[in-house]
C-alpha positions in Angstrom: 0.0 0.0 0.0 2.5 2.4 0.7 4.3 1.8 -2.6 1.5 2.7 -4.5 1.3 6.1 -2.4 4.8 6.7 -3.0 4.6 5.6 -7.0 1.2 7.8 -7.1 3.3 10.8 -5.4 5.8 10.5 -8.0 3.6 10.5 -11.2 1.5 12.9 -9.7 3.9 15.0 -8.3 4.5 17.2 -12.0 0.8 18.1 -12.5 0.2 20.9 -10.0 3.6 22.9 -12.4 1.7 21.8 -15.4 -1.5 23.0 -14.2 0.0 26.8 -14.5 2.6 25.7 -17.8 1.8 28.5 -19.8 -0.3 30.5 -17.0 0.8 34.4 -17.0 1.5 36.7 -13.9 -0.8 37.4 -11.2 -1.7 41.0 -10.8 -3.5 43.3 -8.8 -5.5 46.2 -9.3 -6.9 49.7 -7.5 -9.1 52.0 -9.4 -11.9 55.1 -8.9 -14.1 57.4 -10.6 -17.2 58.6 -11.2 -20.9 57.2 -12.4 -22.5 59.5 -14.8 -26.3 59.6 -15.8 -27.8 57.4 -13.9 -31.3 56.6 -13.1 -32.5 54.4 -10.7 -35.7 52.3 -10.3 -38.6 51.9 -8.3 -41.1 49.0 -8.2 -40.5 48.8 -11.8 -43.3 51.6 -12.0 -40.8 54.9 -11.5 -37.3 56.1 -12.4 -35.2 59.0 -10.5 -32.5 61.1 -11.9 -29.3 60.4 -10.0 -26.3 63.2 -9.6 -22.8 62.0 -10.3 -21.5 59.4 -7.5 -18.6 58.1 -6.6 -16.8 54.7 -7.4 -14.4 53.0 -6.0 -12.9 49.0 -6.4 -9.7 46.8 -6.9 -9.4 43.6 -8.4 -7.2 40.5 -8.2 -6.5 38.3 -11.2 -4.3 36.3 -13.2 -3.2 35.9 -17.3 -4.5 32.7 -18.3 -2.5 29.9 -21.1 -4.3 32.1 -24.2 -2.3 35.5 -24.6 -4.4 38.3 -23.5 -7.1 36.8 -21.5 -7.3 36.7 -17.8 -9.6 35.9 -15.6 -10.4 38.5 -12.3 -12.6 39.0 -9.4 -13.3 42.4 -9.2 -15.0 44.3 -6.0 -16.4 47.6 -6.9 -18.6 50.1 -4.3 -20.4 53.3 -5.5 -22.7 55.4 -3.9 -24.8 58.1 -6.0 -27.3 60.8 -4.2 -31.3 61.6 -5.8 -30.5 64.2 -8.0 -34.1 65.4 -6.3 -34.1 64.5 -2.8 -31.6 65.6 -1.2 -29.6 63.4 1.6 -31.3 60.0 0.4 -28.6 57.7 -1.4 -28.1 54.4 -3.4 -25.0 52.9 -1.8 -24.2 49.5 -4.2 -20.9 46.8 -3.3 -20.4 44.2 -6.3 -18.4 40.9 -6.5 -17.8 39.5 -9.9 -15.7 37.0 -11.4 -14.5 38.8 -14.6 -13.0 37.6 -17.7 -10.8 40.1 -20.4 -9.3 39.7 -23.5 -6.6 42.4 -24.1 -5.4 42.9 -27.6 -1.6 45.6 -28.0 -1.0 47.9 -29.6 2.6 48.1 -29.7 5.1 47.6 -26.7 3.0 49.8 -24.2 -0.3 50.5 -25.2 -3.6 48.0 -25.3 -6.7 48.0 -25.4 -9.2 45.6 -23.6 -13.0 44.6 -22.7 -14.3 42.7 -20.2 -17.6 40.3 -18.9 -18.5 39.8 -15.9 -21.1 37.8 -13.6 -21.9 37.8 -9.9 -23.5 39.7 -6.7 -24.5 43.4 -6.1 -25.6 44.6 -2.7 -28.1 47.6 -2.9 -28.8 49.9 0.0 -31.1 52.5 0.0 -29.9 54.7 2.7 -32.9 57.9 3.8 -32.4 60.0 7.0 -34.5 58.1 8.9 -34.1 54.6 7.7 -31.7 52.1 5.6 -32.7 49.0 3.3 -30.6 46.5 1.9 -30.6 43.6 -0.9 -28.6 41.2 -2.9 -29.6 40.6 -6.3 -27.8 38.9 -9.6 -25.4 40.9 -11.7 -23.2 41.9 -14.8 -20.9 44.3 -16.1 -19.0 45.1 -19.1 -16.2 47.4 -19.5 -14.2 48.9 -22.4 -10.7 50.2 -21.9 -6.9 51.3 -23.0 -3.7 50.1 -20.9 -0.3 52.0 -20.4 2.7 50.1 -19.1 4.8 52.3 -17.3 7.7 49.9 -16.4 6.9 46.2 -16.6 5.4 45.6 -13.5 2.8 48.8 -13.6 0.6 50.0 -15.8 -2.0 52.9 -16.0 -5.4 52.2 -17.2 -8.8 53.8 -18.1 -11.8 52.6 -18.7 -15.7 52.9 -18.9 -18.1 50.1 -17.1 -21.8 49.7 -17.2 -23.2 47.5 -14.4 -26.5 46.2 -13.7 -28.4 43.9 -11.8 -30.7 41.5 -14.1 -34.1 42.5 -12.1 -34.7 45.0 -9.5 -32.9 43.9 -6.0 -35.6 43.3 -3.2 -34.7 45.1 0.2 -36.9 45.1 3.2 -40.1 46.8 2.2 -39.3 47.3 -1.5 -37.1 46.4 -5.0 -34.7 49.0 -6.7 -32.6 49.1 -9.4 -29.5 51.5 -9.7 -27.7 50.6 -13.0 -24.7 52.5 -13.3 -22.2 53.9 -15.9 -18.8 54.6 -14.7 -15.8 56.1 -15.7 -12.8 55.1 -13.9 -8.9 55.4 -13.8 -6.6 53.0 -11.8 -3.5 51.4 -11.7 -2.3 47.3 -12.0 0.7 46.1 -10.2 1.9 42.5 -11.6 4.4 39.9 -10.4 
C-alpha cells in the first residue's frame, strides 16, 4: 500500500507545475471614478434622476495559457445621491468574477473589454431609515492600458453595471444601473 502512495506521489507530483505551464502573472488592481447619468428604479413603476456618485474597487486576477485573457474577481462600491431629494442615497458593493481579453497595440499600449457575472448589494440609505438587498449581476467594460515599467501600468476605462431584475430590500425592490468612468492602476508579479 505504501508503494503505491509513494509511486502515485511521484507520477502525480508534476501536475500541480503543469496546471500553470503557460499561466501568465498574477496581478492586482486599484481603481476610482465617477458614475455619470444614472437613473434608478422603483417597483418597476418609476425612475429617478441620479447626480454624479462616486466609485471606487480593486481587483485580483491572473493571465490565463491564451495570450491576452485573464480571468479577475473584481469588488467595486459606489454610492450616487437623488439628483431630487436631497440626503437620500443608493450605496451599491459588487463581486464578480471577470474575464478580459486584451489585444496591443505596440510595446505599451492596449486595449481591452471585459464580462463579468456575480453579486451586487443595494442599500437604500434615507435619514430616517436604511434597506438593503442582494440581487444577480453583470458588467461590461471597455478600456486602453499604459505600461509604465513592466510591473505597472495605467489604465482607463468605462463600465456599465446592472443587476438582471430589480434587487428586493426590506419593504421594496430597486434598481441603480450604473455607468462609470474610472482610472486605476495594475501592479503584476
Amino acid at each position: 500500500m505504501l508503494k503505491a502512495l509513494l509511486a502515485a506521489a511521484v507520477i502525480l507530483a508534476p501536475l500541480p507545475a503543469l496546471a500553470f505551464d503557460g499561466w501568465g502573472s498574477f496581478y492586482a488592481e486599484v481603481y476610482g471614478g465617477a458614475q455619470l447619468g444614472n437613473e434608478s428604479s422603483y417597483l418597476d413603476t418609476d425612475t429617478f434622476p441620479m447626480n454624479t456618485g462616486g466609485v471606487l474597487g480593486g481587483a485580483v486576477g491572473v493571465e490565463l495559457p491564451v495570450p491576452g485573457l485573464s480571468f479577475e474577481v473584481d469588488l467595486m462600491g459606489t454610492s450616487t445621491e437623488y439628483a431630487d431629494y436631497p440626503d437620500y442615497f443608493i450605496h451599491t458593493l459588487s463581486l464578480m468574477g471577470v474575464v478580459e481579453y486584451a489585444v496591443p497595440l505596440n510595446e505599451m499600449f492596449e486595449v481591452y473589454g471585459a464580462v463579468g457575472l456575480g453579486g451586487i448589494q443595494l442599500v437604500y440609505d434615507a435619514p430616517t431609515f436604511t434597506e438593503v438587498g442582494w440581487g444577480a449581476g453583470y458588467q461590461a467594460a471597455i478600456g486602453a492600458r499604459a505600461g509604465l515599467t513592466e510591473n505597472v501600468a495605467v489604465f482607463a476605462e468605462a463600465k456599465f453595471q446592472d443587476s438582471f431584475q430589480e434587487i428586493e430590500t426590506t419593504n421594496y425592490a430597486y434598481g441603480m444601473p450604473t455607468f462609470g468612468l474610472l482610472a486605476g492602476v495594475r501592479v503584476s508579479q
